[in-house]
N, CA, C and O atoms as CSV, one atom per row, in Angstrom:
chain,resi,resn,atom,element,x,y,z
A,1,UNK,N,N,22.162,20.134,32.891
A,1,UNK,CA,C,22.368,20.977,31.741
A,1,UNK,C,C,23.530,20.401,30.927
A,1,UNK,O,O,24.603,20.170,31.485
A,2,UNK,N,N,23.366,20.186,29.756
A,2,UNK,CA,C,24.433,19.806,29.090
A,2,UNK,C,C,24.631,20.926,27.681
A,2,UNK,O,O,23.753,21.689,27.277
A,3,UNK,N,N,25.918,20.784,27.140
A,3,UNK,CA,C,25.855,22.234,26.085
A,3,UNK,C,C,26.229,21.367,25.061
A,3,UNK,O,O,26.604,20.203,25.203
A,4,UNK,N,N,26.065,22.215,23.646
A,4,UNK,CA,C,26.132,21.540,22.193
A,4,UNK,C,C,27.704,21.823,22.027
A,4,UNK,O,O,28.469,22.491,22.722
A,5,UNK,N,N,27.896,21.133,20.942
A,5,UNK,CA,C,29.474,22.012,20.348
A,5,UNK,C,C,30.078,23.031,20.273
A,5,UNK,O,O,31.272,23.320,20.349
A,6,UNK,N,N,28.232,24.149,19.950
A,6,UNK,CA,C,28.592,25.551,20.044
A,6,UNK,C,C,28.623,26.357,21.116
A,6,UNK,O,O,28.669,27.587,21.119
A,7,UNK,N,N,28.579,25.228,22.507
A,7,UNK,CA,C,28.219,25.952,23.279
A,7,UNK,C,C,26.970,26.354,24.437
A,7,UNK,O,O,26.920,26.747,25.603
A,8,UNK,N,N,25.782,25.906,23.070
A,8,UNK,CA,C,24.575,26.481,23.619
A,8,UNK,C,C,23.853,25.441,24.841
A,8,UNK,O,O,23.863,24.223,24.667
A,9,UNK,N,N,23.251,26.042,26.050
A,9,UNK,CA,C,22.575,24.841,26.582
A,9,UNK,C,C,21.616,24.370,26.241
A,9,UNK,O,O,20.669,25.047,25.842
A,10,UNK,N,N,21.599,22.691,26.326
A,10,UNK,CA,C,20.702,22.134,25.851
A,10,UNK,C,C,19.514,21.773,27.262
A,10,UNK,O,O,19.621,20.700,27.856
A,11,UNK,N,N,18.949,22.307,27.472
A,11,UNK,CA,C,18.140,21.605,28.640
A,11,UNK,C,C,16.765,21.095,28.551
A,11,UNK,O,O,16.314,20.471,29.512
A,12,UNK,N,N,16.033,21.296,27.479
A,12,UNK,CA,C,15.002,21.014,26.937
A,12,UNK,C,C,14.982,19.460,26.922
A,12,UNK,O,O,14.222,18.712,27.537
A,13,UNK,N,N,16.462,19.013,25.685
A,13,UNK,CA,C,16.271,18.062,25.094
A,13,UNK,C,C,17.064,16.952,25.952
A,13,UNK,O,O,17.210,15.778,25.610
A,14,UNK,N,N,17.440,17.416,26.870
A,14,UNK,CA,C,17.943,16.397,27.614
A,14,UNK,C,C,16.832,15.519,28.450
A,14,UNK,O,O,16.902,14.292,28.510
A,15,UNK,N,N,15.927,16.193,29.008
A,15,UNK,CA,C,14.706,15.240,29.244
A,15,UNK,C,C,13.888,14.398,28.543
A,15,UNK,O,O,13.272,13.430,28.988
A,16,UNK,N,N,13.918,14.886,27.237
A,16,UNK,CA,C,13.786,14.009,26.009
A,16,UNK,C,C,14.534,12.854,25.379
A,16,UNK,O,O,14.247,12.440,24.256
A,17,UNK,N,N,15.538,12.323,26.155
A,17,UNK,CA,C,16.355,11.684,25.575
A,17,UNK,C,C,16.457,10.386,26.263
A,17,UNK,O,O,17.196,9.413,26.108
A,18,UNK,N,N,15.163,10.757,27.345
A,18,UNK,CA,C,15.265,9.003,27.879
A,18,UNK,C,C,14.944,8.322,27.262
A,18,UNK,O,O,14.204,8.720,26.362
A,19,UNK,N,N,15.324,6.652,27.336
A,19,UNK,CA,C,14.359,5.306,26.754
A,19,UNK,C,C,13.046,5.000,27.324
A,19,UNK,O,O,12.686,5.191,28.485
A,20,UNK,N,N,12.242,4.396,26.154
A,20,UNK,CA,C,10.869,4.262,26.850
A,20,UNK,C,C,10.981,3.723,27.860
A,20,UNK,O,O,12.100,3.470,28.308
A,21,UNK,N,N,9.864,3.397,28.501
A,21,UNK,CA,C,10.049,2.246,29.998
A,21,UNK,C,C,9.748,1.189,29.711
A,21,UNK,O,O,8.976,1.035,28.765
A,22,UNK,N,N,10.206,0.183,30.362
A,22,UNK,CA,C,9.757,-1.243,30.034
A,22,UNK,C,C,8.617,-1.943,30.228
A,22,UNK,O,O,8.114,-2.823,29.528
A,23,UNK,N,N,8.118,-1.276,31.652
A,23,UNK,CA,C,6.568,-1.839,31.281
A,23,UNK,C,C,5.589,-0.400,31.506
A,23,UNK,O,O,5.741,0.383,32.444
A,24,UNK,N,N,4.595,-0.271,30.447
A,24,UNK,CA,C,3.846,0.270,30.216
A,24,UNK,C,C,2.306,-0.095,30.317
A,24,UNK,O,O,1.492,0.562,29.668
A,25,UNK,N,N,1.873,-1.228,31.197
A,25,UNK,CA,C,0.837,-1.206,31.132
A,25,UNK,C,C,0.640,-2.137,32.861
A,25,UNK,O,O,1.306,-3.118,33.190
A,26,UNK,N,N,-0.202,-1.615,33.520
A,26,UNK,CA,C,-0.504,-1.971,34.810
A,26,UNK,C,C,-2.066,-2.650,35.213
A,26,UNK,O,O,-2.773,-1.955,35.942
A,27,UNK,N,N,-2.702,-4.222,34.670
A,27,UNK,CA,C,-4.275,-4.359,34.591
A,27,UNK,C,C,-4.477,-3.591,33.381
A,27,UNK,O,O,-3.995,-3.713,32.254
A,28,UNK,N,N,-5.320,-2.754,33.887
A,28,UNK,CA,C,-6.308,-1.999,32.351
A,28,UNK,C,C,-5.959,-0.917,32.237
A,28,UNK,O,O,-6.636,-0.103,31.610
A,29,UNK,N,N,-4.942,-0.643,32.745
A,29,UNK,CA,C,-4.441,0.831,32.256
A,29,UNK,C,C,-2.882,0.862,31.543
A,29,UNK,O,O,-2.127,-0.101,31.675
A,30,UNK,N,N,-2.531,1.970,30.843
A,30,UNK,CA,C,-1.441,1.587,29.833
A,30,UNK,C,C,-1.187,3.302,29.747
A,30,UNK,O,O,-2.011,4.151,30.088
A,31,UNK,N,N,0.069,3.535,29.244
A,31,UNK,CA,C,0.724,4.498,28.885
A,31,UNK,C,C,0.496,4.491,27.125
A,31,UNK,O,O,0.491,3.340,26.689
A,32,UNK,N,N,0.306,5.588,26.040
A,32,UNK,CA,C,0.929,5.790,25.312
A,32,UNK,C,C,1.761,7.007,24.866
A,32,UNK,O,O,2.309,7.616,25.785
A,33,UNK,N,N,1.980,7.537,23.427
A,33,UNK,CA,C,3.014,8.139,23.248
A,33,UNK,C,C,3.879,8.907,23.832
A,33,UNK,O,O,4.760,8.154,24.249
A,34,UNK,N,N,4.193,10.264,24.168
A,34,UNK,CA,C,5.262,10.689,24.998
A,34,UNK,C,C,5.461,10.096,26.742
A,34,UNK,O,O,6.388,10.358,27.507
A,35,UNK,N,N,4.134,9.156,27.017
A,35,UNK,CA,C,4.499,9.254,28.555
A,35,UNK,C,C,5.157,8.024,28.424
A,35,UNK,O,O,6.051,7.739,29.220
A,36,UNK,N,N,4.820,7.223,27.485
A,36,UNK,CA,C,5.406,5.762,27.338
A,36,UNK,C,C,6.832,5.846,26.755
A,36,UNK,O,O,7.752,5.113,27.115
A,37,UNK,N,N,6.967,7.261,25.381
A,37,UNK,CA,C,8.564,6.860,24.800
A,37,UNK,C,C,8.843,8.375,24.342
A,37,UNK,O,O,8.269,8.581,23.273
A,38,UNK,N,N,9.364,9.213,24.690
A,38,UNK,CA,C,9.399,10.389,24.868
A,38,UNK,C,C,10.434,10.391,23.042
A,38,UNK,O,O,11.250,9.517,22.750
A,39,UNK,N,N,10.059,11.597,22.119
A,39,UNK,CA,C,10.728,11.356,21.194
A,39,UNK,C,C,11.696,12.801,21.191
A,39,UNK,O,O,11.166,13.719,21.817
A,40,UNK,N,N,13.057,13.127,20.564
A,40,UNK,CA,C,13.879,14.263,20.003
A,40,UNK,C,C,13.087,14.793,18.955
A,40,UNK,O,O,12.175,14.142,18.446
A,41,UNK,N,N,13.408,16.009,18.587
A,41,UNK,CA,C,12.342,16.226,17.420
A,41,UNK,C,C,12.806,16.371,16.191
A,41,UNK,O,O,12.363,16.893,15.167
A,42,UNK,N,N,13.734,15.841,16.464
A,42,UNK,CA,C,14.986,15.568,14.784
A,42,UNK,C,C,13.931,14.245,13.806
A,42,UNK,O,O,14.689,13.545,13.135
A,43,UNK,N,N,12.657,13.902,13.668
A,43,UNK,CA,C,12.385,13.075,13.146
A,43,UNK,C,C,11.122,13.993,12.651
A,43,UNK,O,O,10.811,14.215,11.481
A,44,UNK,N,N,10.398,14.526,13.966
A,44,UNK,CA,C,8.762,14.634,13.526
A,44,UNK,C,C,8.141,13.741,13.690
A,44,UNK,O,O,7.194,13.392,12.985
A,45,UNK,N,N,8.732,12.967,15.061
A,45,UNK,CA,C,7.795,11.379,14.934
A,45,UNK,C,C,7.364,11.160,16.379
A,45,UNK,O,O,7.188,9.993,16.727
A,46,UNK,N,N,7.118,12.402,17.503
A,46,UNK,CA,C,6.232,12.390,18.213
A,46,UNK,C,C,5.129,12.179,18.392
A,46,UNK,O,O,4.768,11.335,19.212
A,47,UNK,N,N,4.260,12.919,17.644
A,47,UNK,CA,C,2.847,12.518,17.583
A,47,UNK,C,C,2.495,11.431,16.814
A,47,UNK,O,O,1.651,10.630,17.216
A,48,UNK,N,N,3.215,11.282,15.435
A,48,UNK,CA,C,2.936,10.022,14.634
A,48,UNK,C,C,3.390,8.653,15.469
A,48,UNK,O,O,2.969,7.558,15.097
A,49,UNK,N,N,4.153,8.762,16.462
A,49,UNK,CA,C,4.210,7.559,17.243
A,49,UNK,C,C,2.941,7.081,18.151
A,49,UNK,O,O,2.348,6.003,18.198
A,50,UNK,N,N,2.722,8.565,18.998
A,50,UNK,CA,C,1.103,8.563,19.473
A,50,UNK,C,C,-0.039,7.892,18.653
A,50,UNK,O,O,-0.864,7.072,19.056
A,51,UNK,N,N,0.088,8.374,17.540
A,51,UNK,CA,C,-1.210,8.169,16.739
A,51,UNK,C,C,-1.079,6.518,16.459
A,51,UNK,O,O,-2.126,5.892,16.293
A,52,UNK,N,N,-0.253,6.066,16.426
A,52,UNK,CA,C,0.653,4.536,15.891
A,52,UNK,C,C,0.001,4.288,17.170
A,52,UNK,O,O,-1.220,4.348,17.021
A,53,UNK,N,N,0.340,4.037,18.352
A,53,UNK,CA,C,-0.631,3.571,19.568
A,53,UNK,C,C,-1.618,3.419,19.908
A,53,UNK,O,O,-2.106,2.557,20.638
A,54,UNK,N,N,-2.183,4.577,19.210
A,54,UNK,CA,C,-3.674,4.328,19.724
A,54,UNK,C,C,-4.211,3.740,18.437
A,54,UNK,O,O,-5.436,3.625,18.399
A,55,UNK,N,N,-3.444,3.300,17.251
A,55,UNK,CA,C,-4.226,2.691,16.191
A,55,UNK,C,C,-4.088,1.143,16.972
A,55,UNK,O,O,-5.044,0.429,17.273
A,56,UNK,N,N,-2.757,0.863,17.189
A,56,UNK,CA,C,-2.318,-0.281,17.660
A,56,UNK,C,C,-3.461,-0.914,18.821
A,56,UNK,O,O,-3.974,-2.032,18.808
A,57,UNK,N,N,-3.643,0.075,19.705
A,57,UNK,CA,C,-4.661,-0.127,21.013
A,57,UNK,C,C,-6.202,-0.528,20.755
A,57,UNK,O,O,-6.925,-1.385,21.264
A,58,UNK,N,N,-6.385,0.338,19.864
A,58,UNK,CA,C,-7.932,0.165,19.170
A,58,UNK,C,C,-7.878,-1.158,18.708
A,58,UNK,O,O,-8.618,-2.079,19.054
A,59,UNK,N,N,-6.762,-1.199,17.736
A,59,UNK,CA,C,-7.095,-2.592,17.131
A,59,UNK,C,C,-6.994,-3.971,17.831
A,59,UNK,O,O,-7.554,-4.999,17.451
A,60,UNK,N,N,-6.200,-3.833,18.901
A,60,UNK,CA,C,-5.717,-4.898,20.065
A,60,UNK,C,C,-7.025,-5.124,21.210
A,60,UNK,O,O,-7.034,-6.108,21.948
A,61,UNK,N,N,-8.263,-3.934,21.249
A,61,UNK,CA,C,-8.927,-3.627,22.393
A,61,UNK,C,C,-10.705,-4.395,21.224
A,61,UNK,O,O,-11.775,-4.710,21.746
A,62,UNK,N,N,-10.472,-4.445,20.115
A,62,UNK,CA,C,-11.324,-4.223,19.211
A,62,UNK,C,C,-11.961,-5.620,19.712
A,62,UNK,O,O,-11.307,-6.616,19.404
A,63,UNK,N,N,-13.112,-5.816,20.419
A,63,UNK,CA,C,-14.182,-6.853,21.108
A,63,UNK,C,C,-13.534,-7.361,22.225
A,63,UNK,O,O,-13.867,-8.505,22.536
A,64,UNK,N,N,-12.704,-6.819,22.904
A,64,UNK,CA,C,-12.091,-7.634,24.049
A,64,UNK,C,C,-13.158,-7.124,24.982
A,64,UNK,O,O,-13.636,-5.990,25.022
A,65,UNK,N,N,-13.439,-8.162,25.716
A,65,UNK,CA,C,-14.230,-7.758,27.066
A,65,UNK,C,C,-13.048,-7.215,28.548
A,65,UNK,O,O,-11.824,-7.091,28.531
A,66,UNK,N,N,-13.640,-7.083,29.236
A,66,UNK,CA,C,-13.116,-6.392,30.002
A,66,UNK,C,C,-11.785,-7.276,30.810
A,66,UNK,O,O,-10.769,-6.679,31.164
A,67,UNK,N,N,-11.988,-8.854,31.040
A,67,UNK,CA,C,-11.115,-9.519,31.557
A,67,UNK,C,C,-9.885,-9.905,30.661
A,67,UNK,O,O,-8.784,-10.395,30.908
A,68,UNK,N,N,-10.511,-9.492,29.535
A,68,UNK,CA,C,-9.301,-9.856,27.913
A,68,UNK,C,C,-8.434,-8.096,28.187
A,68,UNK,O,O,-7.254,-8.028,27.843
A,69,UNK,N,N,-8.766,-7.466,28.484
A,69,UNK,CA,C,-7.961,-6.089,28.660
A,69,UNK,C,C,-6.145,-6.313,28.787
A,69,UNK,O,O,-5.358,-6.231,27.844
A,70,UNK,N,N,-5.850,-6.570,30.036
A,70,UNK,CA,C,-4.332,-6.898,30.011
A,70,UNK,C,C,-4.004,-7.399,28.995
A,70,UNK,O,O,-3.208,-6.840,28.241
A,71,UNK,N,N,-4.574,-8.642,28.721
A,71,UNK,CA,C,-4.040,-9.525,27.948
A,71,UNK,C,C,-3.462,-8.710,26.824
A,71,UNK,O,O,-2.265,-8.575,26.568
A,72,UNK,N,N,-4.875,-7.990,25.952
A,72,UNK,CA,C,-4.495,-6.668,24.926
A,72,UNK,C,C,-3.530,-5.906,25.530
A,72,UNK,O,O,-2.614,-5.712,24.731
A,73,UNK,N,N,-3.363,-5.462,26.444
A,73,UNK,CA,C,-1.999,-4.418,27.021
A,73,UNK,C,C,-0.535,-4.977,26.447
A,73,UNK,O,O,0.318,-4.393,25.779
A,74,UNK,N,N,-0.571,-6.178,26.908
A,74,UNK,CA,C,0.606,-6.784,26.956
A,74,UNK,C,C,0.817,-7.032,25.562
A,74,UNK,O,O,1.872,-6.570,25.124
A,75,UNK,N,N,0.068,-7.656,24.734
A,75,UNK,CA,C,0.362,-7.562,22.747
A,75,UNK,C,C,0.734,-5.949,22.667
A,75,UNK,O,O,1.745,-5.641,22.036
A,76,UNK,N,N,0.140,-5.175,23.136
A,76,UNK,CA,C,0.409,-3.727,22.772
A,76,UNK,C,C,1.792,-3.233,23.064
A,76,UNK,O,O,2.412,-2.414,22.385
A,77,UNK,N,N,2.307,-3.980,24.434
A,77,UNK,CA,C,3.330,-3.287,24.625
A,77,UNK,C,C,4.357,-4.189,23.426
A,77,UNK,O,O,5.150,-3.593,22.697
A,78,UNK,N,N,4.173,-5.637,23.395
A,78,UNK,CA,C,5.312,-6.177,22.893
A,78,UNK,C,C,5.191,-5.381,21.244
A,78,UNK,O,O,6.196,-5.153,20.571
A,79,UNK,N,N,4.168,-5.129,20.916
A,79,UNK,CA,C,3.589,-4.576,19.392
A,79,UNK,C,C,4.749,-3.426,19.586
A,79,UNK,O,O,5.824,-3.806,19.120
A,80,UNK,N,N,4.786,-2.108,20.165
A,80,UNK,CA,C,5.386,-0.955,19.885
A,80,UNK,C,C,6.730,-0.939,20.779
A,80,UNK,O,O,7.369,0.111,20.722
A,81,UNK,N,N,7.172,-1.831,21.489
A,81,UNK,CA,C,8.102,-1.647,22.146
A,81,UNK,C,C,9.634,-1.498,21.298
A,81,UNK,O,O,10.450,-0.602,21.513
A,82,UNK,N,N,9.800,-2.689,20.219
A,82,UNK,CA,C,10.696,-2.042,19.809
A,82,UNK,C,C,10.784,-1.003,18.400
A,82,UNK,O,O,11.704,-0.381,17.869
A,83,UNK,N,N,9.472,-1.155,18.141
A,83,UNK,CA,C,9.121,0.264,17.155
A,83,UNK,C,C,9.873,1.508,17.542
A,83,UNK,O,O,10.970,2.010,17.296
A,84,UNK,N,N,8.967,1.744,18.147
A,84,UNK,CA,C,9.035,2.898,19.355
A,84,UNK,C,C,10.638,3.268,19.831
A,84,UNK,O,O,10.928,4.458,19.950
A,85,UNK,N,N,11.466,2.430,20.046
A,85,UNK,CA,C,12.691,2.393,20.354
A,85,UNK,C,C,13.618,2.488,19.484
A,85,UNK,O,O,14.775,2.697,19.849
A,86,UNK,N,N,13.307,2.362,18.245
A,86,UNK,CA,C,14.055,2.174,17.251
A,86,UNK,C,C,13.905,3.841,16.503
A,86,UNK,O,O,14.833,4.517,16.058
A,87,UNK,N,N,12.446,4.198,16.548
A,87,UNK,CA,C,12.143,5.650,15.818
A,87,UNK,C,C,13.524,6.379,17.064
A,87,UNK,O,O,14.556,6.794,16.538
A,88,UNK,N,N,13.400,6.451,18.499
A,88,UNK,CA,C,14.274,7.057,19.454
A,88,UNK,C,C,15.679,7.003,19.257
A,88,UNK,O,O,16.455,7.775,19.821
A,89,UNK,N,N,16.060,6.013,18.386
A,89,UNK,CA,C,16.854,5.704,18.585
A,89,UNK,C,C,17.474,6.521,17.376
A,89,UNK,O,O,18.507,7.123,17.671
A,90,UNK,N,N,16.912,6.688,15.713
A,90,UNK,CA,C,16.901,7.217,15.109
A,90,UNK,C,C,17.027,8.563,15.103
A,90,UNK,O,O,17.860,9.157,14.418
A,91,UNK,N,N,15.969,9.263,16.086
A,91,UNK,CA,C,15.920,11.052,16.017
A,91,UNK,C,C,16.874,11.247,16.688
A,91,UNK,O,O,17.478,12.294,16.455
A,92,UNK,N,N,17.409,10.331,17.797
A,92,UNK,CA,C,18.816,10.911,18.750
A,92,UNK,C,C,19.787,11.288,17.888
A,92,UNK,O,O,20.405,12.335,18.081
A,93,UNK,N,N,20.173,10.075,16.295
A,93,UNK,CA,C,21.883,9.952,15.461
A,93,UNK,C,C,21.119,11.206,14.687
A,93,UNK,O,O,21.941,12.046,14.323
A,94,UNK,N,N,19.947,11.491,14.397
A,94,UNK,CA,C,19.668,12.383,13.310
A,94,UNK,C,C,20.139,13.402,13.729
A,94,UNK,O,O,20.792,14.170,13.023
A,95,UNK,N,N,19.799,13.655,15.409
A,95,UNK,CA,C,19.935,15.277,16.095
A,95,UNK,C,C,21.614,15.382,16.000
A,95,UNK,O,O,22.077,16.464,15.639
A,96,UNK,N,N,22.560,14.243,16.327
A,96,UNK,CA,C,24.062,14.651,16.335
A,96,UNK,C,C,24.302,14.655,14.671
A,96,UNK,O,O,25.099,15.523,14.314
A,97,UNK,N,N,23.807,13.924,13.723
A,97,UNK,CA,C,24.434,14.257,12.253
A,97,UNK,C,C,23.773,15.200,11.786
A,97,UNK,O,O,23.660,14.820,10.621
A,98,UNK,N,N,23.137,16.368,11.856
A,98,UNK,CA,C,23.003,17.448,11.250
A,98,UNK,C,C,23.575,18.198,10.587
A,98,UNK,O,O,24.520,18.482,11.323
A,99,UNK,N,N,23.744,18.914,9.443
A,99,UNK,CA,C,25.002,19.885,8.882
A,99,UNK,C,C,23.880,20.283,7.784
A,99,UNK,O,O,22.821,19.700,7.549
A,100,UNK,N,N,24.521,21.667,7.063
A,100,UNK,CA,C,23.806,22.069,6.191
A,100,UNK,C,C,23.524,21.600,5.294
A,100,UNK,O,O,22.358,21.787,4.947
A,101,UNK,N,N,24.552,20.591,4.262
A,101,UNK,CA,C,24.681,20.109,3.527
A,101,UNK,C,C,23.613,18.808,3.426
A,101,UNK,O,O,23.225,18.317,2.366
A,102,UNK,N,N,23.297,18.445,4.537
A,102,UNK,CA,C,22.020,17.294,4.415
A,102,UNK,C,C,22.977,15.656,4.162
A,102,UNK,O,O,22.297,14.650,3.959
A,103,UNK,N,N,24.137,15.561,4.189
A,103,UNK,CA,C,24.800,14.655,3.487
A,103,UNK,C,C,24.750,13.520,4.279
A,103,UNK,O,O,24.468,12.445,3.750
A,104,UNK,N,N,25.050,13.615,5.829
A,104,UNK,CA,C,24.807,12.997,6.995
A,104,UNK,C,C,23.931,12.398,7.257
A,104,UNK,O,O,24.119,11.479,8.054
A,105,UNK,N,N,22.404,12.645,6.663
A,105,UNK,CA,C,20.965,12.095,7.201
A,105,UNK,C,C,20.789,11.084,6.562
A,105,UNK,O,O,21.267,10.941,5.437
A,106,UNK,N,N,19.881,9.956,7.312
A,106,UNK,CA,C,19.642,8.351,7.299
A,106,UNK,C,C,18.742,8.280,6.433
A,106,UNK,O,O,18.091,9.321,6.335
A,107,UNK,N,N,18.346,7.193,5.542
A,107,UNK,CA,C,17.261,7.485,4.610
A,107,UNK,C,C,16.252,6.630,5.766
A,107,UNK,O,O,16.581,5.523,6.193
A,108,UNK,N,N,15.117,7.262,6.143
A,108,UNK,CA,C,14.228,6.832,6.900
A,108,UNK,C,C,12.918,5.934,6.428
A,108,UNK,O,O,12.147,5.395,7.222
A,109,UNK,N,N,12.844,5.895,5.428
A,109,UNK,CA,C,11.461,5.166,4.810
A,109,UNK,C,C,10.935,4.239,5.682
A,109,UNK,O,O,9.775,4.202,6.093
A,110,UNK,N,N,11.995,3.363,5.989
A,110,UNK,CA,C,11.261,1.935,7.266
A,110,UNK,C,C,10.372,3.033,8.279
A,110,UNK,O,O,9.661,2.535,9.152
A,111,UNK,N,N,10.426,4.319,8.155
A,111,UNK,CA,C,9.620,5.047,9.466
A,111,UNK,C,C,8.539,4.871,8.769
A,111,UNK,O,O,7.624,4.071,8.964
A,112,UNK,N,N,8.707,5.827,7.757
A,112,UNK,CA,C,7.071,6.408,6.897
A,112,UNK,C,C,6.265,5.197,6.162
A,112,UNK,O,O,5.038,5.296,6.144
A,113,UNK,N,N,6.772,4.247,5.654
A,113,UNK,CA,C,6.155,3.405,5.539
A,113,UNK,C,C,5.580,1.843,6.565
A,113,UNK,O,O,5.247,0.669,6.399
A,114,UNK,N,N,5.716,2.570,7.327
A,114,UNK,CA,C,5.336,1.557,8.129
A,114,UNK,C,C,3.828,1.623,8.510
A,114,UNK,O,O,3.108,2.588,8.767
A,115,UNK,N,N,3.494,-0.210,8.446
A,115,UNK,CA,C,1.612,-0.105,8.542
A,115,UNK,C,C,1.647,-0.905,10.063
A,115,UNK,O,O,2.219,-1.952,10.366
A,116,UNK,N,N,0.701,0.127,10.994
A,116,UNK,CA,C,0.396,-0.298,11.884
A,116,UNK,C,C,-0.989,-0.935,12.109
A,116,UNK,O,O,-1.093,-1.309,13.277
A,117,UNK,N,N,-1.994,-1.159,11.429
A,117,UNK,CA,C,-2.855,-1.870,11.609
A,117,UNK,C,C,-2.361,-3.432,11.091
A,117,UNK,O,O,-2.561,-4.377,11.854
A,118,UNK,N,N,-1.673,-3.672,9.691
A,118,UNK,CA,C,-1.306,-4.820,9.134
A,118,UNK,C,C,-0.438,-5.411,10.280
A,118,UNK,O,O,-0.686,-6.583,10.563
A,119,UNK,N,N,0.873,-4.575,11.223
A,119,UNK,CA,C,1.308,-5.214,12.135
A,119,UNK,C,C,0.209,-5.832,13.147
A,119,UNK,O,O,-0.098,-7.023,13.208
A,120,UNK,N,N,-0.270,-4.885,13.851
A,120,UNK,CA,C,-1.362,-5.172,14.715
A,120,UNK,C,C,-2.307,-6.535,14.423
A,120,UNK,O,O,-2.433,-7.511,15.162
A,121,UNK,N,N,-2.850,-6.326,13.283
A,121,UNK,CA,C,-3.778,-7.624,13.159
A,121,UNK,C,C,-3.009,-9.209,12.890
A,121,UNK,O,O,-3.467,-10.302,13.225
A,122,UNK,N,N,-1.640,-8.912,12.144
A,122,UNK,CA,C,-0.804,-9.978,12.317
A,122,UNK,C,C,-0.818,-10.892,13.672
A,122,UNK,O,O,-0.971,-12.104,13.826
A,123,UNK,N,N,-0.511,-9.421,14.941
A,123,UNK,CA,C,-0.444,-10.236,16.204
A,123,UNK,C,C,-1.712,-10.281,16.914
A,123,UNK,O,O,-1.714,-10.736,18.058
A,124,UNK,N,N,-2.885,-9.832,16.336
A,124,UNK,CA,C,-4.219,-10.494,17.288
A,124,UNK,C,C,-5.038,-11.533,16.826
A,124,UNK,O,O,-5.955,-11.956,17.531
């Protein structure tokens, strides 16, 4: 349990605050979004990270036969690994600079504009 400034306990978000894991994919099976990189919700970029994976996966998996599988795992992981780490890394400073005033917050665009198929097909 850890408490905020004001006090309050935080216990929710403390399980949320791990780093992804380093390897995420075992043969033909693979982790994505929260089990692979758990996000704070100071962004809103939980599920849009999910959805970023499985675009990434589709497009990495797109005619691979079955012995090409890892191979796709492993572009996948190096594809979102430091994406993924970087959005985490982001919602953590967002969750401590908060204030009413809004004055504190990061301009995020490198999030929202980011194309995950154009990355993806770059690296297949």
């Amino acid at each position: 349990m850890v408490a905020n400034r004001h006090g309050t306990a935080l216990r929710a978000a403390v399980a949320l605050t791990r780093r992804g894991i380093d390897v995420r994919s075992k043969g033909r099976l693979t982790l994505l979004g929260d089990a692979a990189h758990a996000m704070l919700p100071h962004l809103g970029q939980g599920m849009n990270q999910a959805i970023e994976d499985a675009a990434a996966l589709a497009m990495l998996l797109d005619g691979a036969g079955r012995d090409d599988v890892p191979t796709a795992l492993t572009a996948y992981e190096a594809l979102r690994r430091d994406r993924t780490a970087r959005v985490q890394h982001a919602s953590r400073l967002d969750g401590t600079s908060y204030d009413s005033s809004g004055a504190r917050l990061q301009d995020h665009s490198w999030i929202y504009d980011y194309d995950v198929a154009a990355d993806a097909a770059a690296r297949s």
